[in-house]
C-alpha positions in Angstrom: 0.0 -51.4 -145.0 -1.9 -53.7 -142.3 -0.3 -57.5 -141.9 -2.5 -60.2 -142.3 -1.9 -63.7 -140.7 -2.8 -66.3 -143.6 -2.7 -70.0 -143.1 -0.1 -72.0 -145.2 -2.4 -74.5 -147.4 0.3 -77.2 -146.7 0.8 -77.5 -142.8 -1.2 -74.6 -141.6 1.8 -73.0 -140.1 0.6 -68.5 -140.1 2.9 -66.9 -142.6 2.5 -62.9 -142.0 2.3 -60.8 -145.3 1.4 -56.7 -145.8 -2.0 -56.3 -147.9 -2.7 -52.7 -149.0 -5.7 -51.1 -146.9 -9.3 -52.4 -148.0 -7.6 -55.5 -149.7 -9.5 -59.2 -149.8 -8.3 -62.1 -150.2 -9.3 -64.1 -152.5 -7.4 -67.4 -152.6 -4.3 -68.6 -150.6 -2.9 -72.5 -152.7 0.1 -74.3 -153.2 -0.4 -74.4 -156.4 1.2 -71.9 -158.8 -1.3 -70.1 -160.9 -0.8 -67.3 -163.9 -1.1 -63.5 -162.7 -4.7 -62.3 -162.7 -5.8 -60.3 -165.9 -7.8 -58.2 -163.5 -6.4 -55.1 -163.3 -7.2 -54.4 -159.4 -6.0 -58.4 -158.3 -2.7 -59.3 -157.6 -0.6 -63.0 -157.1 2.0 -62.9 -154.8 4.4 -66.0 -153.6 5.5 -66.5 -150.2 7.3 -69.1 -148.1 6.3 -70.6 -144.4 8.0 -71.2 -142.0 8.4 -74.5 -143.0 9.9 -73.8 -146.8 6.1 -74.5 -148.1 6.0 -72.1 -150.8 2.2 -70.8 -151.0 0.6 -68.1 -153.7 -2.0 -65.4 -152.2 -4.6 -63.8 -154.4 -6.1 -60.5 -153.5 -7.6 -57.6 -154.8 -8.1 -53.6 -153.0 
């Protein structure tokens, strides 16, 4: 599982996160969002270094 480097919406701060292999991103937000009825994307929440919690969308 390769680690991406994505930029925290809030401050900009890199938060590192594994992406399965041939996965895009499609959003990175602050905002909380519902789980994607697509059956290939996925939501996941992390926090930056700086307790900004941040929601990544992607599919593979």
């Amino acid at each position: 599982m390769p680690i991406t480097e994505l930029p925290c919406p809030q401050c900009g701060s890199e938060v590192k996160m594994g992406l399965p292999r041939g996965a895009t991103v499609k959003s990175v937000t602050a905002a909380e969002r519902a789980e994607p009825a697509a059956p290939r994307r996925k939501m996941r929440s992390l926090v930056c270094h700086n307790d900004h919690e941040l929601h990544v969308v992607f599919e593979w």
